[in-house]
One Martini backbone bead per residue (centre of mass of N, CA, C, O) as a GRO file, in nm:
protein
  205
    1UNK     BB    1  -0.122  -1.056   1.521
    2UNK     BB    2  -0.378  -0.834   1.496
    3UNK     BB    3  -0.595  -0.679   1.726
    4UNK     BB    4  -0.857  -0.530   1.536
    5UNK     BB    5  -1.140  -0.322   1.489
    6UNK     BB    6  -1.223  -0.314   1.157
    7UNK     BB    7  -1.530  -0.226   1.163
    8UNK     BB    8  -1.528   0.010   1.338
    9UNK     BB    9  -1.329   0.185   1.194
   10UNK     BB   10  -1.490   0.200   0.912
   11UNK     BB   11  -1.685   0.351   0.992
   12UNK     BB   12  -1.539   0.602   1.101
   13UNK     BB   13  -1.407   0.675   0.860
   14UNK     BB   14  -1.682   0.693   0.658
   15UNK     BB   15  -1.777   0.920   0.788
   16UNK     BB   16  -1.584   1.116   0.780
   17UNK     BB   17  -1.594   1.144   0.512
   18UNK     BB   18  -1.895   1.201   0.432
   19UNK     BB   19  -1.830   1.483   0.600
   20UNK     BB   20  -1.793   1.772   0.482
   21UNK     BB   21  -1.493   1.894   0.386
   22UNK     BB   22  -1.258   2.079   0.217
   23UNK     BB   23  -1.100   1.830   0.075
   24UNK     BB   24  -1.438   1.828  -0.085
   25UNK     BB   25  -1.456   2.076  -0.237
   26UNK     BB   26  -1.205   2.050  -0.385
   27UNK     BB   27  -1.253   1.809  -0.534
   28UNK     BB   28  -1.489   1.918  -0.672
   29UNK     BB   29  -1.393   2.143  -0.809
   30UNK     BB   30  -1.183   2.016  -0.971
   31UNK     BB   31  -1.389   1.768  -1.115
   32UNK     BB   32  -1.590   1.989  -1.245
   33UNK     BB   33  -1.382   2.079  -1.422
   34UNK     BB   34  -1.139   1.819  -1.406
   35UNK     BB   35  -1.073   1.491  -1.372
   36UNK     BB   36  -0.750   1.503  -1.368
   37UNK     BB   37  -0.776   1.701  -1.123
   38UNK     BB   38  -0.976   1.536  -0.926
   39UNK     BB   39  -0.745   1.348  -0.879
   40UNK     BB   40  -0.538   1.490  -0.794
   41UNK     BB   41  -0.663   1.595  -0.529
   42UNK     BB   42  -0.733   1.341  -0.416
   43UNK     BB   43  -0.405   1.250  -0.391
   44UNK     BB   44  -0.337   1.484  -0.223
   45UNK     BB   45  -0.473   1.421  -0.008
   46UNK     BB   46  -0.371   1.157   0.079
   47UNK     BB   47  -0.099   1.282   0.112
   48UNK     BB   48  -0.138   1.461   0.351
   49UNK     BB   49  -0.195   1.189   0.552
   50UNK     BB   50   0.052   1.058   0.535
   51UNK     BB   51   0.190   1.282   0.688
   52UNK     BB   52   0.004   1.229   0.941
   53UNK     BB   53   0.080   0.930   0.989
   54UNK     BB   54   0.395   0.997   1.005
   55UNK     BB   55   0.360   1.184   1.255
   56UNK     BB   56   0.260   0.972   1.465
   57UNK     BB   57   0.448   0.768   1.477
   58UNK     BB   58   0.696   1.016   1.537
   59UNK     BB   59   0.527   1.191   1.751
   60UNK     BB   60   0.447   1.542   1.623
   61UNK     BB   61   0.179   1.529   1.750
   62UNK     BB   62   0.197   1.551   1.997
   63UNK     BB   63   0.403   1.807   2.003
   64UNK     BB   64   0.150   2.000   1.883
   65UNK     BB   65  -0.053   1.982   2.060
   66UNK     BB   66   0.106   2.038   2.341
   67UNK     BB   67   0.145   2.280   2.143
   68UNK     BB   68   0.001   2.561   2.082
   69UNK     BB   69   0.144   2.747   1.895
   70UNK     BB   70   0.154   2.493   1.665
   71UNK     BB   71  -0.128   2.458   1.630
   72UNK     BB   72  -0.214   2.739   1.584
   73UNK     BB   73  -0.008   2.753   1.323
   74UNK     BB   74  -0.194   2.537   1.155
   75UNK     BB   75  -0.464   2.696   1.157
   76UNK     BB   76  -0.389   2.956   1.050
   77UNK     BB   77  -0.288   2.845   0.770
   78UNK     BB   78  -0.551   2.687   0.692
   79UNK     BB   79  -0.737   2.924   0.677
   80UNK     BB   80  -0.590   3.083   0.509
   81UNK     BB   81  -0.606   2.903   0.249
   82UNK     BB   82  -0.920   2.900   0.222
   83UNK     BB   83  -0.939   3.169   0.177
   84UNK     BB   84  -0.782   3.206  -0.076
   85UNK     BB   85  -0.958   3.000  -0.227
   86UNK     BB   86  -1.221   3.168  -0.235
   87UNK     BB   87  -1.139   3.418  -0.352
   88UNK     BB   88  -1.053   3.282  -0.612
   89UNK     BB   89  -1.360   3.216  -0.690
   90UNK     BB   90  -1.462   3.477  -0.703
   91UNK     BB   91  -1.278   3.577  -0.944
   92UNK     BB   92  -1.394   3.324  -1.148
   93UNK     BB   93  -1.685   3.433  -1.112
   94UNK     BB   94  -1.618   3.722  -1.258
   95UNK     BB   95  -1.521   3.623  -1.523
   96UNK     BB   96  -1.713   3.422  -1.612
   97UNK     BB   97  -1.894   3.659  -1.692
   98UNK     BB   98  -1.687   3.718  -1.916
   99UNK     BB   99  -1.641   3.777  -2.202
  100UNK     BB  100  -1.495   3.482  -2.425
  101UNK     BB  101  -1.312   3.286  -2.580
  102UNK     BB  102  -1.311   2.980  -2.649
  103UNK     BB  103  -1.089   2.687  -2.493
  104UNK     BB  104  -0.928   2.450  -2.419
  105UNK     BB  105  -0.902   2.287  -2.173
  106UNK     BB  106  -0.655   2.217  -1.898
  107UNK     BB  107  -0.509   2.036  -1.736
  108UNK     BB  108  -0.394   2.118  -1.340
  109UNK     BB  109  -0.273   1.890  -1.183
  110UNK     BB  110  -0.096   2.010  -1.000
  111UNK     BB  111  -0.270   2.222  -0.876
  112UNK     BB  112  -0.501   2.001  -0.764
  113UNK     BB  113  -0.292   1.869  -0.598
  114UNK     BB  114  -0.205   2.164  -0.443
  115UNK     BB  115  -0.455   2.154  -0.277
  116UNK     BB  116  -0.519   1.878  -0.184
  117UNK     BB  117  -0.280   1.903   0.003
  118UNK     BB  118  -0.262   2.155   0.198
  119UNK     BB  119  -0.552   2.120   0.293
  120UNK     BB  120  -0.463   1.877   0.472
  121UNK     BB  121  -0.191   1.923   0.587
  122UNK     BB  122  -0.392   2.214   0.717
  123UNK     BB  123  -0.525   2.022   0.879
  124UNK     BB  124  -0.597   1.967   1.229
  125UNK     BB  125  -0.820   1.712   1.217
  126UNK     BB  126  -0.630   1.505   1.073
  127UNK     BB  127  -0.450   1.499   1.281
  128UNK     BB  128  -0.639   1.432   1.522
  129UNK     BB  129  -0.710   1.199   1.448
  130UNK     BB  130  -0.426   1.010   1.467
  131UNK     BB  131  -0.412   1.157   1.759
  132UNK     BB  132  -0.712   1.006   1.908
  133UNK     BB  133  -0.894   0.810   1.717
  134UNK     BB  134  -0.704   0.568   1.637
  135UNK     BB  135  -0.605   0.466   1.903
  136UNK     BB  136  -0.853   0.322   1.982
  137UNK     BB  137  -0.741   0.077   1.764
  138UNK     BB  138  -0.513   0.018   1.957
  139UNK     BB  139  -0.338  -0.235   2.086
  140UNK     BB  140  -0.139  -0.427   2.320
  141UNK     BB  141  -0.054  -0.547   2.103
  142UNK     BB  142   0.214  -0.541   1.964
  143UNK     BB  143   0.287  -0.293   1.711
  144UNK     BB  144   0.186   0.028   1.753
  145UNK     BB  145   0.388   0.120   1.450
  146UNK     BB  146   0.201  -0.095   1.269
  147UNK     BB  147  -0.114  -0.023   1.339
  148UNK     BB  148  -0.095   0.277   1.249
  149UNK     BB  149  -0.028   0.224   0.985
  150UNK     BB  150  -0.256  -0.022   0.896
  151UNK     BB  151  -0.492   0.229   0.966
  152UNK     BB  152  -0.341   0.433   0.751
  153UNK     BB  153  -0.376   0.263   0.508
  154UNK     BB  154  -0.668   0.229   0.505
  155UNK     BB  155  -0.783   0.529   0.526
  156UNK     BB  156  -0.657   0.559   0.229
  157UNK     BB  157  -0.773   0.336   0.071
  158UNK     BB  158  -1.059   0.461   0.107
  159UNK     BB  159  -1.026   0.733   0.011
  160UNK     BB  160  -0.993   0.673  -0.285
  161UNK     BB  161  -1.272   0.531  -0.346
  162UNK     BB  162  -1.411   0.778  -0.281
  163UNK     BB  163  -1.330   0.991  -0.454
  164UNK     BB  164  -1.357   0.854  -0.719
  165UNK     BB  165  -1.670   0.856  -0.705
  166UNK     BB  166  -1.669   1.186  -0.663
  167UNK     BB  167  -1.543   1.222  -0.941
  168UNK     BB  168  -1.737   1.055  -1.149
  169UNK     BB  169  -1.986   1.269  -1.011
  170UNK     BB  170  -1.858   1.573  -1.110
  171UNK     BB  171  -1.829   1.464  -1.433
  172UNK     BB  172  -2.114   1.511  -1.499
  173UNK     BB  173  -2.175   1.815  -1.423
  174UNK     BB  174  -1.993   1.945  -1.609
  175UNK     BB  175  -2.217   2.062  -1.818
  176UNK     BB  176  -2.370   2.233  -1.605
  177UNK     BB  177  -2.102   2.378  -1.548
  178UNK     BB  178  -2.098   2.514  -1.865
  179UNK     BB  179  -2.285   2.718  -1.763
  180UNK     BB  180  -2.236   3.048  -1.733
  181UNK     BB  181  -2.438   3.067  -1.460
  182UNK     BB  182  -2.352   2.781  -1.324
  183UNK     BB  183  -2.065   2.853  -1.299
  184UNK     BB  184  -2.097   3.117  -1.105
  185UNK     BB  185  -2.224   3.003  -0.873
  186UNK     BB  186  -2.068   2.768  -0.809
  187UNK     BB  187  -1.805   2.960  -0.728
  188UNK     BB  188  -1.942   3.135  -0.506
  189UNK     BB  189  -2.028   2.910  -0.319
  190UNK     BB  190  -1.738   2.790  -0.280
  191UNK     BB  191  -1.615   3.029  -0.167
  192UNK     BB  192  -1.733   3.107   0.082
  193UNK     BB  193  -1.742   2.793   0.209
  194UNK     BB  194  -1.424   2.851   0.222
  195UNK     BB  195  -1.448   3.157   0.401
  196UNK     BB  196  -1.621   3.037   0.661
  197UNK     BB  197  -1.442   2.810   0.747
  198UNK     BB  198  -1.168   3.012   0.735
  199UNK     BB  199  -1.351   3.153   0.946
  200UNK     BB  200  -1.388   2.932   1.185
  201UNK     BB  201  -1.116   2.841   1.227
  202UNK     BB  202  -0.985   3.107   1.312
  203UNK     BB  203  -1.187   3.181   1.549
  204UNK     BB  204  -1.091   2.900   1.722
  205UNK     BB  205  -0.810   2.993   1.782
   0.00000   0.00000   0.00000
């Protein structure tokens, strides 16, 4: 039987998802697209902590951390695609000045999800959770990578649930960006935020 603090860490988890970062950008900006996409990089994003997850176990965190070179080289990839996912965002909202005949949009679940994915996986703060925070909540009692899962598929089983909530919360607005001149300023928005992110990343390192 495992003797885990889990009110502590759920409250931990709790904020931690709260506090808007890259992988909430992504999401809301894909489910105010379109539903299955905001799904899909949900998806994504969770699929990336289990990478985070399964590096903690098998201890690839600690040796990127102890590494400087592999850390830097971890966070300057992550600046370096959320600037892309910006100026992508800029692009699109210069487009959507541009008049054009409507078509249906297409969900590209794809998409969605590997945005979702690449955010989360080259995110060096998802790293530094699974191995500085999580382990406060592993006792010496049992197997610590018994327990390293259960705190981590916890953690994912939670997300899911928000995610959830925030992508069903975001295809309500899908109308009100549905006009263009509130859909050019929500692209603006979100690249800059974007952009300034991924040079906040870039420059701490």
């Amino acid at each position: 039987m495992m003797s885990v603090d889990l009110l502590g860490f759920l409250g931990v988890v709790l904020v931690a998802y709260l506090v808007p970062g890259p992988d909430f950008l992504v999401v809301v900006r894909c489910a105010a697209e379109n539903s299955a996409k905001g799904r899909a990089a949900a998806l994504g994003a969770q699929s990336g902590l289990c990478v985070h997850m399964g590096a903690a176990v098998v201890g690839l965190s600690v040796i990127a951390a102890r590494s400087a070179m592999v850390f830097q080289t971890i966070k300057l990839l992550g600046a370096a695609y959320l600037i892309y996912l910006g100026v992508r965002a800029l692009l699109s909202a210069r487009k959507s000045a541009e008049p054009r005949p409507s078509r249906p949009a297409r969900p590209r679940r794809r998409s969605g999800f590997a945005e979702g994915f690449l955010t989360n996986v080259l995110n060096p703060k998802a790293a530094l959770f699974f191995l500085s925070v999580l382990p406060q909540f592993v006792h010496g009692e049992g197997s610590t990578t018994r327990q390293i899962l259960f705190l981590g598929t916890l953690d994912i089983a939670v997300g899911l649930v928000y995610w959830g909530v925030l992508v069903a919360l975001a295809a309500r607005l899908r109308a009100l960006l549905a006009r263009p001149a509130v859909r050019r300023r929500w692209e603006q928005l979100t690249g800059w935020l974007f952009i300034a992110i991924g040079g906040g990343v870039a420059a701490s390192s």
